[in-house]
DRENPAGU-977768 format. One record per residue (C-alpha): residue in one letter; z, x negated, y negated. Coordinates in steps of 0.25 Angstrom, whole numbers. Last residue first. Layout:
<pts>
 code     z     x     y
    A     Z     X     Y
...
</pts>
This chain:
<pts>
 code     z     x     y
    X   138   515   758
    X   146   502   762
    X   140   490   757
    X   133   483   765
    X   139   472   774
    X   131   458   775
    X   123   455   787
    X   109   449   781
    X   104   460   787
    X   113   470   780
    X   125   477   786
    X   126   493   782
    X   141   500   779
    X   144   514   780
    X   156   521   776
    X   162   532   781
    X   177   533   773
    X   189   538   783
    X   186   526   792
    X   171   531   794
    X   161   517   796
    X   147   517   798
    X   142   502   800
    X   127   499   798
    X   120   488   802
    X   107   479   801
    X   104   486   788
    X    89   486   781
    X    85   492   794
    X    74   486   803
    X    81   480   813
    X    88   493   818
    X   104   495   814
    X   116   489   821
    X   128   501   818
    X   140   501   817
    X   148   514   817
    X   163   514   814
    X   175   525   814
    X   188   528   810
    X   201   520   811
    X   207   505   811
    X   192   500   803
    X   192   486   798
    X   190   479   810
    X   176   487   814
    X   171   484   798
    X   174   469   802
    X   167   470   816
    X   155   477   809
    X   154   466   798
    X   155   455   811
    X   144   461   818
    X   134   464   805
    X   136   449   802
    X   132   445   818
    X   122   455   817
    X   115   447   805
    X   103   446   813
    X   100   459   817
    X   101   465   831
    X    86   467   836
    X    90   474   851
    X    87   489   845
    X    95   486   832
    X   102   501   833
    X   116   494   839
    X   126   504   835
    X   142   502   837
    X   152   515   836
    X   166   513   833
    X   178   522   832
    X   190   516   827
    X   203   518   834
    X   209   506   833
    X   206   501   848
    X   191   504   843
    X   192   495   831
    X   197   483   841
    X   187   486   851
    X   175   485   838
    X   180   473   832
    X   180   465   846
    X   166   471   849
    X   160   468   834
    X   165   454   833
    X   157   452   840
    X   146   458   847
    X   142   473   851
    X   135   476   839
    X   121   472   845
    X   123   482   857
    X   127   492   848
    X   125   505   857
    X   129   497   870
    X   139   487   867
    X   146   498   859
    X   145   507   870
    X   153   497   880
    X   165   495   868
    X   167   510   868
    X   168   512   882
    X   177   499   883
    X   186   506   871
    X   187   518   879
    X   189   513   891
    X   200   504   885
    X   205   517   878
    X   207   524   892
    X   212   512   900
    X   224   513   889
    X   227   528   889
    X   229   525   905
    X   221   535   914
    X   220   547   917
    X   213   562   926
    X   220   553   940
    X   234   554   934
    X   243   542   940
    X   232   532   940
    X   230   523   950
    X   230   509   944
    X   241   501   953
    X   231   502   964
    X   216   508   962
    X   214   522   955
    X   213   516   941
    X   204   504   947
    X   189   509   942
    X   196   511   927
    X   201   498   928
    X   189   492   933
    X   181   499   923
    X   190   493   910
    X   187   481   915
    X   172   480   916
    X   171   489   903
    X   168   476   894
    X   166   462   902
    X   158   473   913
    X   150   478   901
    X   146   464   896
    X   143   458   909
    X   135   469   910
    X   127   467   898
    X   126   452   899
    X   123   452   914
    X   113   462   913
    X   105   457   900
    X   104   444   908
    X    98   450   922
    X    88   458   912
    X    85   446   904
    X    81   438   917
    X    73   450   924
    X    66   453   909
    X    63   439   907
    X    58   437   919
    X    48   450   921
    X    44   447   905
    X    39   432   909
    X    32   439   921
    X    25   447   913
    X    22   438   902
    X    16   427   912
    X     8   439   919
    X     3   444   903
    X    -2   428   901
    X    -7   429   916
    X   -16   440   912
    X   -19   436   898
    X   -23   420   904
    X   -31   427   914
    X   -40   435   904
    X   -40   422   895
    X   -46   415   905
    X   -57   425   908
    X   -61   426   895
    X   -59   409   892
    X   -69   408   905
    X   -79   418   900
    X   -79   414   886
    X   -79   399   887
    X   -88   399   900
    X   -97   407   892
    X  -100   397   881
    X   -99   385   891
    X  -110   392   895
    X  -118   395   883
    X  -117   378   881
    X  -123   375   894
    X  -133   385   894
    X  -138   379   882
    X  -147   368   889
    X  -154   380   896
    X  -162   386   885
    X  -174   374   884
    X  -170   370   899
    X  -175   384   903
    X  -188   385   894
    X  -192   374   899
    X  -190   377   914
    X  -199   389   910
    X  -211   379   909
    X  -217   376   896
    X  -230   382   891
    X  -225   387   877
    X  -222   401   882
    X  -214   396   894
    X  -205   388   887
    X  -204   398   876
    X  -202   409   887
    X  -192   400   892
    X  -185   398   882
    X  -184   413   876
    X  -178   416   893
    X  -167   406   892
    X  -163   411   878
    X  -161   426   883
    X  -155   421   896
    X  -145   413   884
    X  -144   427   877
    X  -141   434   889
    X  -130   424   892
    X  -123   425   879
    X  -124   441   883
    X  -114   438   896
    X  -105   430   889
    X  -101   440   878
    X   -86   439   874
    X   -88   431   861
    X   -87   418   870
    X  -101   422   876
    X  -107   426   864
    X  -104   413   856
    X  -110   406   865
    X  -124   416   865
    X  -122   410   850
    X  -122   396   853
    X  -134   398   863
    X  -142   404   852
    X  -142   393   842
    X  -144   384   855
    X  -155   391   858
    X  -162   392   844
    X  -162   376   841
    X  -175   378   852
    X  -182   368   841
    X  -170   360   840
    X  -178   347   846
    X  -190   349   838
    X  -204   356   846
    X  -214   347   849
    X  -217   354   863
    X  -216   368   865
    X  -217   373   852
    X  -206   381   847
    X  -212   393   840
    X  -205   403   852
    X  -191   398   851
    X  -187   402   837
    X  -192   417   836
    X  -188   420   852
    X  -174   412   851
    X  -170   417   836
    X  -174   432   842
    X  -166   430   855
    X  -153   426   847
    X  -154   436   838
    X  -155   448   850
    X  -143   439   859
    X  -136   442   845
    X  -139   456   846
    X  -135   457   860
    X  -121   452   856
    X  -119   462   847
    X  -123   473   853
    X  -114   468   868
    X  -102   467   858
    X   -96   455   853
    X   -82   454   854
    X   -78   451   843
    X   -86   455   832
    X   -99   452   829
    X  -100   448   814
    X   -99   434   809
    X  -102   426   821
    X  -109   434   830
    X  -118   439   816
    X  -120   424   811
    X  -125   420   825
    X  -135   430   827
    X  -140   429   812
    X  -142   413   815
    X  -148   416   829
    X  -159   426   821
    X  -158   418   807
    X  -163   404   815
    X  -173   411   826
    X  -180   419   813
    X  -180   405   805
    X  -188   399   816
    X  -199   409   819
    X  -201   409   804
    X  -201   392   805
    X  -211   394   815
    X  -224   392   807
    X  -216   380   798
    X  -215   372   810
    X  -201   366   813
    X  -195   353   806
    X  -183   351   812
    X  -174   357   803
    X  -176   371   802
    X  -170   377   815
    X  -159   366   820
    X  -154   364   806
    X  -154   380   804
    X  -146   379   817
    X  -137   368   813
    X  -135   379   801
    X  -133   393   807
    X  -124   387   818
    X  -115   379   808
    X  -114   392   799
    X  -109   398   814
    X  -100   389   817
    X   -95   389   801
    X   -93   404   806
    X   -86   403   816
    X   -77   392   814
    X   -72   400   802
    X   -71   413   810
    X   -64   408   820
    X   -70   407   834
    X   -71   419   843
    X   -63   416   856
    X   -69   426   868
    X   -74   438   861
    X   -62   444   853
    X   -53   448   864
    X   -57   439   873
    X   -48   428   865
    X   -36   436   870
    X   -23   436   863
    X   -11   436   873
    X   -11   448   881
    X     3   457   875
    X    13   458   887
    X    14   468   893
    X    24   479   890
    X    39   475   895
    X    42   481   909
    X    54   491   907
    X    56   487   919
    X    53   472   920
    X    61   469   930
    X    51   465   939
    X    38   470   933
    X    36   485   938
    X    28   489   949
    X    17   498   947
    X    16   512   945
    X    30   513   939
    X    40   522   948
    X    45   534   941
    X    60   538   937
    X    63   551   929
    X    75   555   920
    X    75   568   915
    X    87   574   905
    X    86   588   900
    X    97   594   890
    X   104   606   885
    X    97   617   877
    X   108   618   868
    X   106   604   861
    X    92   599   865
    X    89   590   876
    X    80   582   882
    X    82   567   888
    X    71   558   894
    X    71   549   903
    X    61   538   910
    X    61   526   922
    X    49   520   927
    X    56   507   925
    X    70   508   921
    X    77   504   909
    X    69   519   902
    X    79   525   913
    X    93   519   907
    X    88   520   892
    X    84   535   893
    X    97   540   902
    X   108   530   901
    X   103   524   888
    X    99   531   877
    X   106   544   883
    X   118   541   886
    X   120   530   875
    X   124   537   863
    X   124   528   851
    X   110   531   847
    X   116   544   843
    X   110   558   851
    X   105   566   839
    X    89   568   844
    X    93   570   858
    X    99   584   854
    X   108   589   863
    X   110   598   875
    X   121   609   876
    X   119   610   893
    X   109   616   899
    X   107   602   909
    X    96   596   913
    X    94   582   922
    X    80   578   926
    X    78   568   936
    X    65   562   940
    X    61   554   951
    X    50   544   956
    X    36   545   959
    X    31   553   948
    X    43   562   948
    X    53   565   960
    X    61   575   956
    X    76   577   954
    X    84   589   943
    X    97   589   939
    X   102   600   934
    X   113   604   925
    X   119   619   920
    X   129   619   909
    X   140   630   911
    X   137   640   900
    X   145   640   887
    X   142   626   883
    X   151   615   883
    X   150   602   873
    X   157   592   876
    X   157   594   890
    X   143   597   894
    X   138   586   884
    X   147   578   894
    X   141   585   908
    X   126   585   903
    X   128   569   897
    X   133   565   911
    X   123   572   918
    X   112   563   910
    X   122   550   911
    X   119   552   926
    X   107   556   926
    X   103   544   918
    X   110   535   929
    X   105   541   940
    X    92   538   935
    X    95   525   931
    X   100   520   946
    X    88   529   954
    X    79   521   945
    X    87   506   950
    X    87   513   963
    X    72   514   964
    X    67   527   969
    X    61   533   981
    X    55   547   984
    X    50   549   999
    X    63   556  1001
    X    58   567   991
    X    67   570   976
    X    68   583   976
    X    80   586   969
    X    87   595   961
    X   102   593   953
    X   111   604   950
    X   121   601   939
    X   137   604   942
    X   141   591   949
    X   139   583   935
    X   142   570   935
    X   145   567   950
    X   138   576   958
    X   126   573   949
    X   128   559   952
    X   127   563   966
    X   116   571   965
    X   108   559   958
    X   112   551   969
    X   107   561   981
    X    94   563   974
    X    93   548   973
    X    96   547   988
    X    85   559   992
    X    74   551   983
    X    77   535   991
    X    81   525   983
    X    73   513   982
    X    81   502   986
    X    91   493   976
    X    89   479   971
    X   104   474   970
    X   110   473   955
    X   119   464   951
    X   126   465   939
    X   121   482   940
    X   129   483   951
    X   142   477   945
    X   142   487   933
    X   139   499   944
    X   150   496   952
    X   160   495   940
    X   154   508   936
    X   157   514   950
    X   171   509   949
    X   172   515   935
    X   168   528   939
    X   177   529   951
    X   188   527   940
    X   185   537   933
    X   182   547   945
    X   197   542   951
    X   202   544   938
    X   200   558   935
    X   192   557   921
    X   198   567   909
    X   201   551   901
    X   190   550   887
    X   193   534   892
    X   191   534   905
    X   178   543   905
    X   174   534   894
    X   174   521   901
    X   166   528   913
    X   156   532   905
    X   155   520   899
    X   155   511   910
    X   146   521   920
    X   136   527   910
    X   135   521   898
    X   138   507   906
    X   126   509   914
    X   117   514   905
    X   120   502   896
    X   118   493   908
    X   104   499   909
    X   100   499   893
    X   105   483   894
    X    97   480   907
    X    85   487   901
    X    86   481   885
    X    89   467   892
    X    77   468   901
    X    68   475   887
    X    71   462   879
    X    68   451   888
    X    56   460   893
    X    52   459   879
    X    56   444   875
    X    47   440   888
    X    35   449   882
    X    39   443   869
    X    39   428   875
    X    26   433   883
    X    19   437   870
    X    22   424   863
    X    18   415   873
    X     6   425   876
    X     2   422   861
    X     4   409   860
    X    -6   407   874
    X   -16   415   869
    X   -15   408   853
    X   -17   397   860
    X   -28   401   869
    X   -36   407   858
    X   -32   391   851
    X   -40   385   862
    X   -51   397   862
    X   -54   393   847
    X   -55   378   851
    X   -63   380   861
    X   -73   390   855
    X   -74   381   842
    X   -77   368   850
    X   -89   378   858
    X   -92   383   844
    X   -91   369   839
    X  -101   363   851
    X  -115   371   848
    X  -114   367   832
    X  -108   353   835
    X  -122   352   844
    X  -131   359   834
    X  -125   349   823
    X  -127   337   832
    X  -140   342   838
    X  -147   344   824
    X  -139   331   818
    X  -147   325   829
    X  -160   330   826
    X  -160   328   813
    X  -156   313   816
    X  -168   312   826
    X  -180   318   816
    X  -191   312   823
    X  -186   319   837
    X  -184   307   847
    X  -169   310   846
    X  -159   300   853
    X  -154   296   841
    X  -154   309   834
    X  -148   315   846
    X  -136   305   849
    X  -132   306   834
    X  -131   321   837
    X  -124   320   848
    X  -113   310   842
    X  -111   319   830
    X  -110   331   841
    X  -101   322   848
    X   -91   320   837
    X   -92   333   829
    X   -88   339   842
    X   -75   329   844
    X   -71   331   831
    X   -70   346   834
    X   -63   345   846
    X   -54   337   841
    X   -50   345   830
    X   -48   358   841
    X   -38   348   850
    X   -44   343   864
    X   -46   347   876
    X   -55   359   876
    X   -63   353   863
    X   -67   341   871
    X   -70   345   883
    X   -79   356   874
    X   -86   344   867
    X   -88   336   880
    X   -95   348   887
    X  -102   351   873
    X  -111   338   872
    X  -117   339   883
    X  -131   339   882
    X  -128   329   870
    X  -127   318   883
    X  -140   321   886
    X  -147   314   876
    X  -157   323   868
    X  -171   316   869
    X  -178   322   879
    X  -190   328   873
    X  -192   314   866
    X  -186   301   875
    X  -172   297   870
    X  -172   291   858
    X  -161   279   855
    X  -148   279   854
    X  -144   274   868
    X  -132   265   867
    X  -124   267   857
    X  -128   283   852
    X  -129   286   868
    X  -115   278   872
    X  -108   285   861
    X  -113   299   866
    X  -109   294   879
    X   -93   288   873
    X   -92   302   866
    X   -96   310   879
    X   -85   303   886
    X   -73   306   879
    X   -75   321   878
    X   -77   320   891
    X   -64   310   893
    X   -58   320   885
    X   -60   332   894
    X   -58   323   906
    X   -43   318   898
    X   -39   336   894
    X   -42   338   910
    X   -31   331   916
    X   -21   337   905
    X   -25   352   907
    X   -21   351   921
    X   -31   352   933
    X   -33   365   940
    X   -41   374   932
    X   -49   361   925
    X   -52   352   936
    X   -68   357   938
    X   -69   360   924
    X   -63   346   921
    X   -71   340   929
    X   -86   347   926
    X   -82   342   911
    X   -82   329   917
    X   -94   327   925
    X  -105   329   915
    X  -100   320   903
    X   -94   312   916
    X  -108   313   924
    X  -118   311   913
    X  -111   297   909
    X  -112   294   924
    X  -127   298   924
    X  -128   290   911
    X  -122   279   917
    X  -130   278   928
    X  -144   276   922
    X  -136   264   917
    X  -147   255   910
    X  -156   265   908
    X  -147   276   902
    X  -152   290   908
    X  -158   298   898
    X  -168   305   910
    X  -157   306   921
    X  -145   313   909
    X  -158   322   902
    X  -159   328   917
    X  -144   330   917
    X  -142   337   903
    X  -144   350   909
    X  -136   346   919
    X  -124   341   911
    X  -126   354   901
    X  -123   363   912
    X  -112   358   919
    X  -105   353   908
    X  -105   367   905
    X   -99   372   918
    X   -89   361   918
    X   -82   362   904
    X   -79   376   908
    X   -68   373   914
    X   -62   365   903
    X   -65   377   895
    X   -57   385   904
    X   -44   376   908
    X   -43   373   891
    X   -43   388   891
    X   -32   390   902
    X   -21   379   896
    X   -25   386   881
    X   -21   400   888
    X   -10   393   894
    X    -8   391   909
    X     3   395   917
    X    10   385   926
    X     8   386   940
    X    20   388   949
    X    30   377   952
    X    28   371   967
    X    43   372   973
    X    48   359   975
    X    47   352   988
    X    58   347   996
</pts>
């Protein structure tokens, strides 16, 4: 029996960078190994003409390996080629400085092997730790530089080697320093979309539980506590009471395990809303023109038949308590609304002041504006003034796209991780930066002034020197990131102008191996172009270069193909460049987009998981609490429990009613509170007489010392035998965790602190 095959692994931000450069190993192997090709043939070891073409092949042939095997082959296969590159390279720069350390015929003295140079250096760097790195650069640029004076037929060999060495280690470190930078970018990427999916995740944790707990509260405010408190205030026939319980009974073990329902239909929810209407309140007149074609979910038709409810609820009770002279008129008005339904329930009645409704009271809060902000596409609003009577619309409209599953309230995405695109590509630090750019400004000084040029072009050659050490100085020091098409021209503007005032004295022949020192000065500046966000000028300037050699070549009577070998050796180095900023662009656009797929989907499980707990644990609450009590008051017309009078019940089913009622608010307006010793305390003052009130304010942040606060209000609750007592949890950023009120004769009021000791009263 086979096993299931196991999805792909996502991959890091540092897993998807290493995957990138190591991808783009190949193309620039590509490039220097055959520009370097011809030199290979001609300074070919006698002996083993073989073994250089073999030694050619692995510096050449790896790097093209591991780009071919680097999107599918693990990191742990390619980490040994890049070594062995790495490796390798010493052992042949080794084998030159043993074995061959001798001049190589003039106009054809560099040995090839330097050529390449920066394919095992950015092996190297990819795979290895930053310290490494580094010590590996100053090894083979040492090594390289050695190699050139010794194979050198200029008359100054070691000047010319430490020339190559320091421009070599000058070219590489910003390539190293790239690498590295981008490594820790990653890091930092792949930190910080751990963290934002963990708070995504803790989010939709938190949201699940609040929905499911603001539901179930609905739920028991308006079936178990209503009809708790019908039992106990008595004046209810008990056939209607106890059909009440048998329906809340009913509704409890549905919401347990709820079955996906059908769209309903726009004539049935009319039909469901006039039906609750006949039951709660048969005098309003209700209008609809819901149409046929009209269909809504049955978890909205479920919350809206709910706020109605407690909405006509409300009318009939303020009704009572506090009668008008004329007979209250209530309407109940349907319509579809934006692709879904509205309901809007007025009434003239004596109104209120929404202003001055206590926190405590839960009809509003949370089986009206609670119960339809838990529902997707769901909104209320409540208006009234006192005399005026009072306005309640409830509305329901589909989302224009499909929600996440059960995501409703979908949590805000997710925050992208940091972007290295945001600030050109990956601009190195400041520090590294700017001794680059010293090191730049005095290699290049080196390669400009010390070999010994005519005097009649040294103008010509301090112009090129300020022009590309100006360019360089203000891209470092002052262009912002990203750099902006103005700014970028004008250092394409500098660069051109230290070409044309350096190139054009050079003589054709004669001329000192750094002579055209300008286009690698400019080369590393287009580079730094290109992984500043601006590839496509970086390639202007190098046409730009390309077109000054050849008509130099062309100028001093060479052919053009001169003029395009003298510019084309850099290719190489300004398109590793490239692919850097345009692969590690691109990459990092993926990684966001599946770093915000990952945090979705993450939110989507945690909400669907922390929704099923937080119902479980609230329900099995209420049913442990009020579960008992219902099925007494649902069986008072069955058997041995048929009641004599059908308008009471027994004194002592009325006071449990009361005291479950009681019991049911506490867990749902102080939430925190609701713990022992509290509980226990709080049943026991209530069968004495005392009237208690418990407040939870802390909005889901309970304090630390809640346990101390608990205990001191469960002793204050054990002291009292009369009177009355409000406890109260406060918000986080009070000086006090908790107040108790307490009116046994004397109000007093007492404060907890945080470290949870009892104030004294005040």
């Amino acid at each position: 029996m086979s096993k299931a095959r196991q999805p792909p692994r996502p991959q890091s931000s540092t897993e998807r960078l290493a995957r990138l450069l190591y991808a783009a190993l190949g193309p620039t192997a590509l490039v220097f190994g055959l520009l370097c090709l011809g030199a290979v043939l001609e300074q070919a070891w006698e002996p083993q003409r073989s073994w250089s073409v073999a030694a050619w092949l692995l510096i050449f042939g790896l790097p093209m390996l591991i780009a071919v095997l680097s999107r599918r082959v693990p990191l742990r296969v390619l980490r040994p080629i890049a070594l062995a590159e790495g490796a390798l390279f010493v052992v042949l720069l080794m084998f030159w400085l043993t074995e061959r350390a001798e001049p190589l015929p003039a106009g054809a003295d560099i040995p090839w092997a330097i050529t390449l140079t920066g394919v095992p250096v950015m092996a190297v760097a990819v795979t290895t730790r930053d310290r490494t790195a580094w010590a590996y650069l100053v090894l083979v640029c040492t090594m390289s530089g050695l190699l050139r004076a010794a194979t050198s037929t200029d008359p100054y060999p070691v000047l010319v080697g430490v020339e190559d060495g320091l421009y070599s280690f000058l070219l590489l470190s910003m390539l190293v320093g790239l690498i590295t930078m981008a490594r820790r970018s990653a890091g930092k990427v792949d930190q910080a979309a751990t963290i934002a999916r963990v708070q995504l995740v803790d989010r939709a944790d938190r949201l699940a539980r609040k929905r499911e707990r603001l539901t179930i509260d609905a739920l028991v405010h308006d079936s178990v506590i209503s009809t708790l408190l019908m039992a106990g205030r008595g004046g209810t026939p008990v056939p209607v009471l106890s059909r009440h319980a048998a329906d809340t009974l009913v509704r409890l073990d549905a919401l347990r395990a709820p079955l996906p329902d059908p769209n309903m239909p726009g004539p049935e929810v009319t039909r469901r809303l006039e039906q609750l209407v006949e039951e709660l309140a048969p005098d309003a007149q209700i209008t609809s023109n819901l149409p046929g074609t009209l269909t809504v979910p049955a978890l909205a038709v479920t919350a809206l038949l709910g706020a109605v409810g407690e909405a006509l609820r409300n009318s009939v009770a303020a009704d009572v308590q506090e009668p008008v002279r004329s007979p209250v008129a209530r309407t109940l008005t349907v319509a579809s609304y934006q692709g879904g339904i509205r309901v809007v329930v007025h009434d003239n009645g004596v109104g209120f002041d929404p202003a001055r409704v206590p926190a405590e009271r839960l009809g509003i809060a949370q089986s009206i504006i609670g119960r339809m902000e838990c529902l997707s596409g769901g909104a209320a609003a409540v208006r009234s003034r006192p005399g005026v009577g009072t306005e309640v619309v409830v509305s329901w409209t589909p989302n224009p796209e499909p929600a996440a599953p059960a995501a409703a309230p979908a949590p805000a995405t997710p925050p992208p991780p940091p972007d290295p695109q945001s600030k050109g590509v990956t601009r190195l630090p400041k520090a590294l930066s700017t001794s680059i750019l010293v090191g730049f400004i005095a290699v290049h000084a080196v390669l400009a002034f010390a070999d010994g040029e005519p005097l009649w072009g040294l103008p010509y050659e301090i112009l090129g020197f300020v022009a590309v050490s100006a360019a360089a100085a203000w891209l470092t020091l002052v262009v912002p990131d990203p750099v902006s098409p103005r700014d970028a021209v004008m250092v394409l503007a500098l660069g051109g102008l230290s070409a044309v005032a350096t190139a054009f004295p050079v003589p054709p022949v004669g001329s000192t191996p750094f002579a055209h020192w300008y286009l690698g000065a400019i080369t590393m500046m287009l580079v730094a172009l290109a992984v500043r966000g601006r590839p496509g000028f970086a390639w202007y300037g190098y046409g730009m270069i390309m077109v000054i050699s050849i008509v130099w070549a062309l100028l001093n009577g060479l052919t053009l193909l001169d003029g395009v070998n003298l510019a084309i050796r850099h290719a190489g180095t300004l398109l590793a460049g490239t692919l850097f900023a345009v692969g590690l662009k691109r990459s990092t656009q993926t990684l966001a987009g599946l770093n915000r797929e990952r945090a979705r989907s993450g939110a989507a499980a945690a909400t669907a998981a922390a929704a099923l707990e937080e119902r479980e644990t609230e329900l099995t609450r209420v049913n442990t609490l009020a579960r008992p009590t219902l099925q007494r008051l649902a069986n008072l017309l069955k058997g041995d429990a048929l009641q004599i009078n059908p308008l009471q019940i027994e004194p002592a089913l009325r006071a449990e009613s009361l005291l479950v009622e009681a019991t049911l608010r506490d867990a749902i307006r102080g939430r925190s509170l609701f713990v022992e010793p509290v509980i226990t305390a709080a049943r026991a003052a209530r069968i004495r007489g005392v009237d208690v009130t418990l407040l939870d304010d802390s909005a889901d942040r309970p304090p630390r010392q809640l346990a101390a606060a608990a205990a001191i209000v469960a002793a204050q609750l054990d002291s009292l035998t009369h009177g009355h007592l409000i406890a109260r949890l406060l918000p986080a950023d009070r000086p006090t965790i908790a107040s108790i009120v307490v009116d046994a004769g004397e109000p007093r009021m007492l404060t907890v602190t945080p470290d949870g000791l009892l104030h004294p009263s005040v």
